[in-house]
N, CA, C and O of each residue as an XYZ file, in Angstrom:
744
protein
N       0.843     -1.182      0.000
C       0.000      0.000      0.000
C       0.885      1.241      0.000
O       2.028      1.172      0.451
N       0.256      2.670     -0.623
C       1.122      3.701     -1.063
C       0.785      4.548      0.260
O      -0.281      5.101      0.532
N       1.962      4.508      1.006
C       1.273      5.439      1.930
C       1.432      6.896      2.336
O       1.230      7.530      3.373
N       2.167      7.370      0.298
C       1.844      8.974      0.229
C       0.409      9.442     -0.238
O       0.142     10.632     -0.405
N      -0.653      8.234     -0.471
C      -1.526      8.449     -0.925
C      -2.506      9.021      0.101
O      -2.531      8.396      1.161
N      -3.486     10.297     -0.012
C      -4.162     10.980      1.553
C      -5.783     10.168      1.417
O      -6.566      9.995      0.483
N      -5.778      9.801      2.880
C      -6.659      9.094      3.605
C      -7.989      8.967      2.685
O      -8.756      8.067      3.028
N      -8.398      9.813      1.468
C      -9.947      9.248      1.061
C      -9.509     10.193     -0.155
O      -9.179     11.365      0.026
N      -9.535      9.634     -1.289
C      -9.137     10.393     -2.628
C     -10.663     11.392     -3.105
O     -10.646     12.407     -3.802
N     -12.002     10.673     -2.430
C     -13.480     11.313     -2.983
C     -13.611     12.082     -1.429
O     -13.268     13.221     -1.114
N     -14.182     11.106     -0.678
C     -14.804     11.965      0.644
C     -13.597     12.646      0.983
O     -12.937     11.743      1.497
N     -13.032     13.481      1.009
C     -12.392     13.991      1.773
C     -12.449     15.781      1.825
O     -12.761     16.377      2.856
N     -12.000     16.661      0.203
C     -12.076     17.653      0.691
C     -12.867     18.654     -0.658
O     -12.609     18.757     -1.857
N     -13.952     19.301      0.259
C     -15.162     19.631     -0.438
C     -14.855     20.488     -1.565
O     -15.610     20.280     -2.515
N     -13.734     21.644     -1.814
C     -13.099     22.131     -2.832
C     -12.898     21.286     -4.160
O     -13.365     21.414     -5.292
N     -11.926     20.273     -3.525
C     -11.337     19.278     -4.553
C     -12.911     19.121     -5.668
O     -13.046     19.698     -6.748
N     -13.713     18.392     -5.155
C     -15.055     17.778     -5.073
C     -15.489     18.823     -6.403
O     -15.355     18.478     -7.577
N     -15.989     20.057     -6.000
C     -16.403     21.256     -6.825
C     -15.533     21.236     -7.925
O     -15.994     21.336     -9.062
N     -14.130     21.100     -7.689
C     -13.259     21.377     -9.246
C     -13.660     20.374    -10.075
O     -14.078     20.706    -11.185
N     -13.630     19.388     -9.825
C     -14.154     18.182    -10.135
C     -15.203     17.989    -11.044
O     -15.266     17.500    -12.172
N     -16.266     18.656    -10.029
C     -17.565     18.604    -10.329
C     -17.880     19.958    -11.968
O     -18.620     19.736    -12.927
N     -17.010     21.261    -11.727
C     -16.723     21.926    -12.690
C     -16.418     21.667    -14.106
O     -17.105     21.784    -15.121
N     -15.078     21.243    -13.885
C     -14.239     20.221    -14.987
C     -14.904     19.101    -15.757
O     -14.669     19.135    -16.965
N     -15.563     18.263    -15.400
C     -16.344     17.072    -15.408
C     -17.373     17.523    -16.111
O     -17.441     17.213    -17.301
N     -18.697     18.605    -15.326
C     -19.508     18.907    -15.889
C     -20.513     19.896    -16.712
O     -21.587     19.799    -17.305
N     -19.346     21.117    -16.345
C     -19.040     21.871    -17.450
C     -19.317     22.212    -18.885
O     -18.431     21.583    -19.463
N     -19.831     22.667    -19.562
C     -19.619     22.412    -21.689
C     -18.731     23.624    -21.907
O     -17.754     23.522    -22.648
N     -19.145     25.237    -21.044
C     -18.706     26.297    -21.868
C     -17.630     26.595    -20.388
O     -17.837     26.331    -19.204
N     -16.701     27.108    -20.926
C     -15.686     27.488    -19.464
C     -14.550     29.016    -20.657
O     -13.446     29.170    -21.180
N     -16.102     29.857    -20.425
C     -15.347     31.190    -20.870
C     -14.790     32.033    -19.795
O     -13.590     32.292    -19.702
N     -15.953     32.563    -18.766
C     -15.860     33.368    -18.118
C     -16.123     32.645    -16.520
O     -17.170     32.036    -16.301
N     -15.310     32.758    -15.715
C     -15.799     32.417    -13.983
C     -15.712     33.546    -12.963
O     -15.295     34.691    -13.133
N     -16.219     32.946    -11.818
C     -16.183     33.952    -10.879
C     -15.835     33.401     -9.543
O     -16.642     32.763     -8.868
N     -14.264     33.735     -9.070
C     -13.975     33.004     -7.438
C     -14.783     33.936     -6.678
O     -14.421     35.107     -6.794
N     -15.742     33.731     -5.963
C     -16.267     35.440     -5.018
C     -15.442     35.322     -4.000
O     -15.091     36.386     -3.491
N     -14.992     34.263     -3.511
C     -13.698     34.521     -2.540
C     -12.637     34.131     -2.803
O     -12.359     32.944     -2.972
N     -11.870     35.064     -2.882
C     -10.244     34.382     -3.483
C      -9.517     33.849     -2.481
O      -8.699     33.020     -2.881
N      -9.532     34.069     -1.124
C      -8.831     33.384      0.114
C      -7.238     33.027     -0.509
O      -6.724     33.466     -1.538
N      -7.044     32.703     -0.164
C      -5.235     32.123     -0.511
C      -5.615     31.950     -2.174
O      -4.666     32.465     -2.765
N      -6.173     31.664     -2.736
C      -6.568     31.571     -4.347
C      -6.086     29.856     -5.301
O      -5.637     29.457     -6.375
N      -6.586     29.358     -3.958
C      -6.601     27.790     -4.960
C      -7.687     27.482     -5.985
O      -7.556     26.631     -6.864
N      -8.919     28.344     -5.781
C      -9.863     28.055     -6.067
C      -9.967     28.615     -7.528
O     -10.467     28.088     -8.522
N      -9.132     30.269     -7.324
C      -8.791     31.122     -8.472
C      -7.644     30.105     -9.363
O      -8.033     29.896    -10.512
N      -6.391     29.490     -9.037
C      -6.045     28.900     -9.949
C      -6.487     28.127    -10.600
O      -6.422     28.212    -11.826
N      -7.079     27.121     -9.965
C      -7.738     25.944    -10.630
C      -8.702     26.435    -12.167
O      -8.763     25.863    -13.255
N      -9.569     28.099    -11.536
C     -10.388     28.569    -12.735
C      -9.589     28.847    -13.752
O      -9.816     28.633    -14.943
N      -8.218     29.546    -13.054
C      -7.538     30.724    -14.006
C      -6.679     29.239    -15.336
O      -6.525     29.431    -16.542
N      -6.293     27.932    -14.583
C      -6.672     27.367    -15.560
C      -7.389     26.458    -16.900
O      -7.048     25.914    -17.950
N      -8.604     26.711    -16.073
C      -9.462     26.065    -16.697
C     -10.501     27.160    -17.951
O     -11.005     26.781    -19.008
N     -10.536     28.447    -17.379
C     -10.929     29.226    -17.981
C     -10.376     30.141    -19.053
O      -9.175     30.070    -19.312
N     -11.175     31.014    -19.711
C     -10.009     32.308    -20.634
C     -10.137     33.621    -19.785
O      -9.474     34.640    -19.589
N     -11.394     33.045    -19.361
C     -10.969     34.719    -17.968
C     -11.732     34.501    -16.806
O     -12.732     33.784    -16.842
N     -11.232     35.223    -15.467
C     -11.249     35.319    -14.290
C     -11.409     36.006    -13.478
O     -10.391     36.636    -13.188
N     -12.746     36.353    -12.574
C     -12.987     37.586    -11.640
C     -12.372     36.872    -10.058
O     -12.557     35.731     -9.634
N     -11.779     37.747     -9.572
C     -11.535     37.166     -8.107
C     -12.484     37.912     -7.183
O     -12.500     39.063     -7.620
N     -13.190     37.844     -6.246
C     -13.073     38.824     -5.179
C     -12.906     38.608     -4.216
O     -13.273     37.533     -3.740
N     -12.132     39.751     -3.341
C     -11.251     39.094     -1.812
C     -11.773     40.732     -0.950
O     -11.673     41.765     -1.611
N     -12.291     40.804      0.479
C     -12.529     41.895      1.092
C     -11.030     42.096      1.420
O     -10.493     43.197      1.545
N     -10.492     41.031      1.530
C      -8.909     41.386      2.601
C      -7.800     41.516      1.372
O      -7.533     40.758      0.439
N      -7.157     43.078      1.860
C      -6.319     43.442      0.814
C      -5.012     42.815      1.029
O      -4.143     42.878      0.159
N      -4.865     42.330      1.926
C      -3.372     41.459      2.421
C      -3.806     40.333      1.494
O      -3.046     40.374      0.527
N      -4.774     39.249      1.338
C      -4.926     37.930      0.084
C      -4.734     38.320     -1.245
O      -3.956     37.856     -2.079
N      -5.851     39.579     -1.372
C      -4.840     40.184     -2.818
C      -3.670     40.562     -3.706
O      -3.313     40.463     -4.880
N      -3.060     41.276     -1.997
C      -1.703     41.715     -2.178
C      -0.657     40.285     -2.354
O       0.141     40.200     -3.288
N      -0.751     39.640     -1.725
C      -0.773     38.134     -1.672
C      -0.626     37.316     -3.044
O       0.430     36.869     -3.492
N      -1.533     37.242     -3.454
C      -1.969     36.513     -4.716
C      -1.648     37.211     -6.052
O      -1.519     36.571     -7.095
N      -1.542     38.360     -5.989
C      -1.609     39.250     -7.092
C       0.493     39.371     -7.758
O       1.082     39.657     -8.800
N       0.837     38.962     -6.403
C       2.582     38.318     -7.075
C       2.433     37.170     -7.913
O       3.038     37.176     -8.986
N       1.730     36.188     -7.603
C       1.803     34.976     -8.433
C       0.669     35.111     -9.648
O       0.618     34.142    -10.405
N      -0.130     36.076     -9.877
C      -1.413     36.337    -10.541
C      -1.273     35.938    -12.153
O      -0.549     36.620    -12.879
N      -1.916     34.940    -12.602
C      -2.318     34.710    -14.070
C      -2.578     36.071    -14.747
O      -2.887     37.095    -14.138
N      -2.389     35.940    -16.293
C      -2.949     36.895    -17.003
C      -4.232     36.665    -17.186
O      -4.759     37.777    -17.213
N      -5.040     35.842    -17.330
C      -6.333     36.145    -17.061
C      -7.292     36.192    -16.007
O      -8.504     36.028    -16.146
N      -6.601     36.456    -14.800
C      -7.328     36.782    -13.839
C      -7.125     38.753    -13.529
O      -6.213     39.572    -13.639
N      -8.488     38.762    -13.135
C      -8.545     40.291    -12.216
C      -9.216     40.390    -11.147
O     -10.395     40.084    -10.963
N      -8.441     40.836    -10.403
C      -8.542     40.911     -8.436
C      -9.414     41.806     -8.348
O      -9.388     42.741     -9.148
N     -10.407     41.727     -7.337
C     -11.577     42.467     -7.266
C     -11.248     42.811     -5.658
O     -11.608     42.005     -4.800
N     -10.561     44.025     -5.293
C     -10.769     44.157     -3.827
C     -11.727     45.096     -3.176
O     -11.581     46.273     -2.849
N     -13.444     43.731     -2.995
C     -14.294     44.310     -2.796
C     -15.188     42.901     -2.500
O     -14.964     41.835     -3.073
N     -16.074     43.080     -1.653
C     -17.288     42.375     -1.303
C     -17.984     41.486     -2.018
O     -18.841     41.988     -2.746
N     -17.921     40.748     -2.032
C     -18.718     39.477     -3.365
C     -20.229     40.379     -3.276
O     -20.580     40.799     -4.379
N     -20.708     40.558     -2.683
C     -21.877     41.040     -2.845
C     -21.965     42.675     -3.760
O     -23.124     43.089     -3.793
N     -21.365     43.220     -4.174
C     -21.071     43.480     -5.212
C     -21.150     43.608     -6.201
O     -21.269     44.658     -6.834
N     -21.068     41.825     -6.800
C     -20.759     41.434     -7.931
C     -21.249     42.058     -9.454
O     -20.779     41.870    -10.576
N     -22.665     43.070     -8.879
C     -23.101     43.141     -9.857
C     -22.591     44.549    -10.276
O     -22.795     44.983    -11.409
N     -21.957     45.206     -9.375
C     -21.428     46.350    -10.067
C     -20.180     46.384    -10.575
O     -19.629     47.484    -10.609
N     -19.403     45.106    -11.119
C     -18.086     44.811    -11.420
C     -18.529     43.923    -12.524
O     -17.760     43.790    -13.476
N     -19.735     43.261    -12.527
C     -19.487     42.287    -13.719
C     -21.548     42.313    -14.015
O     -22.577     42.216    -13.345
N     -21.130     42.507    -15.420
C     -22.684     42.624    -16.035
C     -22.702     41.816    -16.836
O     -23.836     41.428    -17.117
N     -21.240     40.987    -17.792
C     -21.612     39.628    -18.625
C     -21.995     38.873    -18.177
O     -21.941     38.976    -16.952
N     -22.616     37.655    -18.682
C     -22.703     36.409    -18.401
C     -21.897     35.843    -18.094
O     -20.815     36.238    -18.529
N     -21.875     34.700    -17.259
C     -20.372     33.774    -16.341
C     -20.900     32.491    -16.691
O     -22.075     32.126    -16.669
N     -19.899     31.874    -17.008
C     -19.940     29.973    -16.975
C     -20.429     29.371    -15.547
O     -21.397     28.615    -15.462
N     -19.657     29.789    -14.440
C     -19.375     29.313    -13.480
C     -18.757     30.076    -12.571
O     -17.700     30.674    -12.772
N     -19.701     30.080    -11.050
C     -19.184     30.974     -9.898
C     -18.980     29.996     -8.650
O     -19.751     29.085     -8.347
N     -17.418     30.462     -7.760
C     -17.317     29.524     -6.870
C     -17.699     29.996     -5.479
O     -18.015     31.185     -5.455
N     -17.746     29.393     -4.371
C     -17.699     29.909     -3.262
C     -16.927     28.907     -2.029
O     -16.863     27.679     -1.992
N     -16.529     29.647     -1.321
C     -16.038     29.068     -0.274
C     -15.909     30.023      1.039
O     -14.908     30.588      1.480
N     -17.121     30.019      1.472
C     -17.576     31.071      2.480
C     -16.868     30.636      3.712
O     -16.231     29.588      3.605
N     -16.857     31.266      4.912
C     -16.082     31.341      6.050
C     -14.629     32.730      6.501
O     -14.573     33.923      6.800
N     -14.029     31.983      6.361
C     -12.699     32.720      6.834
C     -11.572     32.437      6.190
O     -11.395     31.271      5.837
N     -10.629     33.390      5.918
C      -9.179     33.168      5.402
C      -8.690     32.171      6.069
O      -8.548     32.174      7.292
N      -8.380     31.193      5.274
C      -6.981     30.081      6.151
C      -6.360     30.614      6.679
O      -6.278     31.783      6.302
N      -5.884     30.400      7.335
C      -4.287     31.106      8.098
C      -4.211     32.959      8.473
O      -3.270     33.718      8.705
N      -5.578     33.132      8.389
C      -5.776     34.668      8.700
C      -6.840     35.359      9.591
O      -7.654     34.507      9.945
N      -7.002     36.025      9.860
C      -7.891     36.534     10.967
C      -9.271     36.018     10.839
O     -10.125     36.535     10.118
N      -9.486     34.715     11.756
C     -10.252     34.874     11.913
C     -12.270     35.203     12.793
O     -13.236     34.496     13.080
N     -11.939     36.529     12.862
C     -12.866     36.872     13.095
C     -13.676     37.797     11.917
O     -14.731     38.412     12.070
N     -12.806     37.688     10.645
C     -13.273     38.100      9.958
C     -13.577     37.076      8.452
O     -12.729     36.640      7.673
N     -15.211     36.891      8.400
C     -15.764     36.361      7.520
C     -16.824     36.491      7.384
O     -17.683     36.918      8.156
N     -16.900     35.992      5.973
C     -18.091     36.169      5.039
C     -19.186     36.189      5.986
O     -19.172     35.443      6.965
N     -20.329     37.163      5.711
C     -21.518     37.417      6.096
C     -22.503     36.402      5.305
O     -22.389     36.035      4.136
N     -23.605     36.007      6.344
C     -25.020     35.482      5.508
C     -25.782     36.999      4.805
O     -26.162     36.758      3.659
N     -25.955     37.867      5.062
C     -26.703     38.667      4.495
C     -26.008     39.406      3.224
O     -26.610     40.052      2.366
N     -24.349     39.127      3.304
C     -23.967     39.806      1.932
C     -23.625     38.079      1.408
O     -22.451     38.400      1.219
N     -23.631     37.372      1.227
C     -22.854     35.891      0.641
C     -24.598     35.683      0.021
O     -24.718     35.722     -1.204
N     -25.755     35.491      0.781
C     -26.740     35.416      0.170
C     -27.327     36.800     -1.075
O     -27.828     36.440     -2.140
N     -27.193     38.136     -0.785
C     -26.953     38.694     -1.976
C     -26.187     38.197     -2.962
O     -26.784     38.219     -4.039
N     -24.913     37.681     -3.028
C     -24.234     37.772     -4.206
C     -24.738     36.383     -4.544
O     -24.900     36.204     -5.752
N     -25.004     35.431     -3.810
C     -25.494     34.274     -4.599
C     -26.671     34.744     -5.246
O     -26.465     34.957     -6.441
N     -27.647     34.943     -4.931
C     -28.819     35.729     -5.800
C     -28.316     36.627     -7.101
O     -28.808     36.267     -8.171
N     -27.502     37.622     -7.142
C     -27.075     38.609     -8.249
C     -26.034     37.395     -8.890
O     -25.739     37.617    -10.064
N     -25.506     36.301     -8.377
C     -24.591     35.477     -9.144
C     -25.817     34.911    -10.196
O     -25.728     35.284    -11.366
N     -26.611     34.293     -9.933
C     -27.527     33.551    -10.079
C     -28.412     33.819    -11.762
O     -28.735     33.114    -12.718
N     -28.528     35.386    -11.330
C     -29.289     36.375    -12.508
C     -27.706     36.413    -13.533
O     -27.974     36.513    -14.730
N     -26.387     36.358    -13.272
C     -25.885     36.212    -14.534
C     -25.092     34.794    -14.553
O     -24.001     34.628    -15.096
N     -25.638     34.066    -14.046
C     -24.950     32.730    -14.603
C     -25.495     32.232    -16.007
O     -26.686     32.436    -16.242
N     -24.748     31.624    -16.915
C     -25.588     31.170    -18.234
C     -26.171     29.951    -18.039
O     -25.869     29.191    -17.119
N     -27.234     29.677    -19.114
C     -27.605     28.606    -19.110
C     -26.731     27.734    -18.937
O     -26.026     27.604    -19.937
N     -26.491     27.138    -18.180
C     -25.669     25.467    -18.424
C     -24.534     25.913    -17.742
O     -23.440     25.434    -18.038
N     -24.631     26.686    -16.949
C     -23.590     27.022    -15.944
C     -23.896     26.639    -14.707
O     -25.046     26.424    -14.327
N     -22.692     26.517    -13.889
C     -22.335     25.841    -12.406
C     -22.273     26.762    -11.318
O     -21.508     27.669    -11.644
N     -22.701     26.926    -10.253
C     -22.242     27.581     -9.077
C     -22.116     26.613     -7.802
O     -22.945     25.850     -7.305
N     -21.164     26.827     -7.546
C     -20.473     25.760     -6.143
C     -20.424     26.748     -5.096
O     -20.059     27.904     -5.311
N     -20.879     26.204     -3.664
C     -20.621     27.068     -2.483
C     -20.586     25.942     -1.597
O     -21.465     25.086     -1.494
N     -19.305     26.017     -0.848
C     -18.510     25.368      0.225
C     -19.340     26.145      0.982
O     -19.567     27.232      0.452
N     -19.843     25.979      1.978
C     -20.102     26.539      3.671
C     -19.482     25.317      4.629
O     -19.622     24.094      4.654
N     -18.752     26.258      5.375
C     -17.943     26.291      6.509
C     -18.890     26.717      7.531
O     -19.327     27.858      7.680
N     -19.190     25.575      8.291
C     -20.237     25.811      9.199
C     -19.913     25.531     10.987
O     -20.627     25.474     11.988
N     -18.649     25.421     10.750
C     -17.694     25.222     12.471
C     -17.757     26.460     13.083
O     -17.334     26.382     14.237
N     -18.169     27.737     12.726
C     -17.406     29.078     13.177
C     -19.554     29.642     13.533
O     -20.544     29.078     13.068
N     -19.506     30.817     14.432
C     -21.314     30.943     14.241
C     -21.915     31.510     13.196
O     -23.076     31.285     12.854
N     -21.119     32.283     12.642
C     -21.635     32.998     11.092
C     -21.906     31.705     10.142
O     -22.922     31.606      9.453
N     -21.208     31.044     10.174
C     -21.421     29.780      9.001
C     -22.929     29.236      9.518
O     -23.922     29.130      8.799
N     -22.864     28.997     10.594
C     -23.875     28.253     10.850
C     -25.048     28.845     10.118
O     -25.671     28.203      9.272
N     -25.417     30.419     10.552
C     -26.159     31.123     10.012
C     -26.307     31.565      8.502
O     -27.262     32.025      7.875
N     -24.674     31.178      8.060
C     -25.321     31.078      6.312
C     -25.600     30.140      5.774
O     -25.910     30.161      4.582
N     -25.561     28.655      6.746
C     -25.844     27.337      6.196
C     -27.627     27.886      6.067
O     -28.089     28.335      5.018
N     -28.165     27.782      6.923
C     -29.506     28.092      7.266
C     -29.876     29.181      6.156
O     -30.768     28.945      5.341
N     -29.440     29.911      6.154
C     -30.382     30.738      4.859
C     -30.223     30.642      3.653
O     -31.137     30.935      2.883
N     -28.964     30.189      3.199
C     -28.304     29.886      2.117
C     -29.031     28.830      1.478
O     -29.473     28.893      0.330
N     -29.159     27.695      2.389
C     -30.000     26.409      2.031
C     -31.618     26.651      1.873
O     -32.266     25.981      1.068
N     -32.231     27.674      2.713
C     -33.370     27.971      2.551
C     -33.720     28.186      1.415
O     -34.467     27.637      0.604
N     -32.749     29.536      1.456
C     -33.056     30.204     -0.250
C     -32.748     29.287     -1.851
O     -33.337     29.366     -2.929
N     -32.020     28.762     -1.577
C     -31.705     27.308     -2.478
C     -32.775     26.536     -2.475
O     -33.143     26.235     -3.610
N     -33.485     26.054     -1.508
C     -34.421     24.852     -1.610
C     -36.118     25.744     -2.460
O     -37.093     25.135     -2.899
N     -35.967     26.860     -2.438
C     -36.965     27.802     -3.311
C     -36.758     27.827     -4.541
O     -37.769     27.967     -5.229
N     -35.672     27.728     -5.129
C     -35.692     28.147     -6.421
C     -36.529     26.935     -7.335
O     -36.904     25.785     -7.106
N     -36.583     27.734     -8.318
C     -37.742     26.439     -9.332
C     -37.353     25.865     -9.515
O     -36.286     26.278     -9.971
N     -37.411     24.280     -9.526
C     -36.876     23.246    -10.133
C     -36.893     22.751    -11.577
O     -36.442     21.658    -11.918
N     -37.522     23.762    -12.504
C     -37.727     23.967    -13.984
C     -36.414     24.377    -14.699
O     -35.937     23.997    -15.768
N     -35.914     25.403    -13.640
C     -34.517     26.511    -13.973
C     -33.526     25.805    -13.473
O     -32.597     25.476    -14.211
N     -33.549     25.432    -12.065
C     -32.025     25.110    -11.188
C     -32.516     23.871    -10.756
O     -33.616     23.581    -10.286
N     -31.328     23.049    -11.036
C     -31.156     21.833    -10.404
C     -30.188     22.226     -8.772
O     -29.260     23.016     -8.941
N     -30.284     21.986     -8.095
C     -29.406     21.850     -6.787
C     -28.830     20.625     -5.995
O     -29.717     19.801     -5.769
N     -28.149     20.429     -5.725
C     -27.625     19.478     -5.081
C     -26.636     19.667     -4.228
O     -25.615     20.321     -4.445
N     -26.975     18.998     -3.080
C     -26.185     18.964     -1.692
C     -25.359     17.728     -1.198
O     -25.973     16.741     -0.792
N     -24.183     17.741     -1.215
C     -23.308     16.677     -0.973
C     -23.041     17.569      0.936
O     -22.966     18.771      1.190
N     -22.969     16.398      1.876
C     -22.500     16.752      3.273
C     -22.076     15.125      3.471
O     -22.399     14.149      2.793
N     -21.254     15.226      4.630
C     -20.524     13.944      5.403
C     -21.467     13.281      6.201
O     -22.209     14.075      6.781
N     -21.657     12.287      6.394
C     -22.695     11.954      7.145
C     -22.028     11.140      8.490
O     -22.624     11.107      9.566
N     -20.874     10.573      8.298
C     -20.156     10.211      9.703
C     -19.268     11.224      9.808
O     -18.162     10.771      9.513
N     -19.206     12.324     10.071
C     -18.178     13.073     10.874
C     -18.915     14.316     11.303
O     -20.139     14.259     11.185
N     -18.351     15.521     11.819
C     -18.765     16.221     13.034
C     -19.965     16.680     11.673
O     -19.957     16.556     10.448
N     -21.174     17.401     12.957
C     -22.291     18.031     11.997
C     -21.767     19.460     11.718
O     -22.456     20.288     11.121
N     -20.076     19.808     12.335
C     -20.022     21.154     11.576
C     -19.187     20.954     10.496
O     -18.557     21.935     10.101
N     -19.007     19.607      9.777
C     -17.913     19.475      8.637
C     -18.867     20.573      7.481
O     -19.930     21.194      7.515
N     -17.760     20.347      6.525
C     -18.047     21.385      6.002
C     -19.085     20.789      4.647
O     -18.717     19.744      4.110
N     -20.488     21.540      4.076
C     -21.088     21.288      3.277
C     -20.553     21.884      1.588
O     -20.226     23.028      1.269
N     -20.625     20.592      0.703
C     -21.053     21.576     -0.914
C     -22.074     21.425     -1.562
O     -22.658     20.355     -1.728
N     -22.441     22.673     -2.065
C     -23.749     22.658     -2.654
C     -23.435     22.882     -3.986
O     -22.385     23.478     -4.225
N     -24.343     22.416     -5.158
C     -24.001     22.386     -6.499
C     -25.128     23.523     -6.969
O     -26.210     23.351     -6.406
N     -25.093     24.444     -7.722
C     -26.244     24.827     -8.517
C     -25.921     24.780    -10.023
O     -24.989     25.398    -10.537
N     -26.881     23.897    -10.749
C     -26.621     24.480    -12.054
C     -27.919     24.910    -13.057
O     -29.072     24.479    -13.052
N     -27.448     25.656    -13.687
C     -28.850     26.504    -14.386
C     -29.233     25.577    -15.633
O     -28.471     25.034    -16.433
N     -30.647     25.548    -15.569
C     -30.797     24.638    -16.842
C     -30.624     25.268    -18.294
O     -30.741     24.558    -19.293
């Protein structure tokens, strides 16, 4: 047995899962949108999968950060995902999320339910047909908890004519592991 290989190649980490799920199921991969760039794994993975790339990060230290190693087709948005709509009026393939807190950075500072549920809504009105939106919630911290709850609310409303949704969660490990949710537009 290989034992550089990490403990569960599927269940294990909900990001991975979404790229995956992107890559895989995907047709058009013009335009994306990281709404949180955090350390920007999420932004590379787009910046290469895509021809262009919106980041947005509230914390100007991840920007400042990321913006040394920065692709040419990405552009750093240092500003509020909720936002989104006054930075971007095309249509998008695919928008990611990974709500909570900076890895390795302050945290007492993270994503809000009342602005993370705006921008999923204004994401929503420009995603294209046959486009993907992924949102990780991080639900260990109390804000998460509170955007699991509305986030999922507002998700379980939408028409099932337009959006398919789907919810992948762990079912043996803690109830604050972390959830992904799939949206894709029909």
């Amino acid at each position: 047995m290989n034992n550089n290989l990490p403990f569960f190649r599927y269940v294990g980490d909900v990001s991975k899962i979404s790229h995956y799920i992107i890559k895989e199921f995907l047709y058009n991969k013009e335009i994306a949108i990281d709404a949180t760039l955090g350390n920007g794994n999420d932004t590379d993975f787009l910046a290469n999968n895509f021809k262009l790339v919106y980041a947005f990060e509230i914390q100007k230290c991840a920007c400042d950060n990321y913006i040394n190693n920065k692709k040419d087709n990405v552009n750093i948005i240092n500003a509020s995902h909720h936002l989104i709509k006054e930075y971007i009026s095309e249509p998008v393939d695919c928008i990611m999320y990974n709500l909570g807190f900076l890895p390795g950075g302050n945290k007492s500072i993270t994503t809000k339910n009342e602005t993370s549920l705006k921008s999923i809504k204004d994401g929503l009105k420009i995603l294209n047909k046959g486009g993907i939106m992924t949102i990780c919630i991080y639900r260990g911290h109390d804000e998460g908890k509170i955007e699991e709850s509305c986030i999922i609310s507002y998700l379980e409303s939408l028409p099932k004519n337009q959006y398919g949704v789907m919810l992948h969660s762990f079912l043996n490990r803690s109830v604050d592991a972390p959830l992904l949710v799939v949206v894709e537009r029909k």
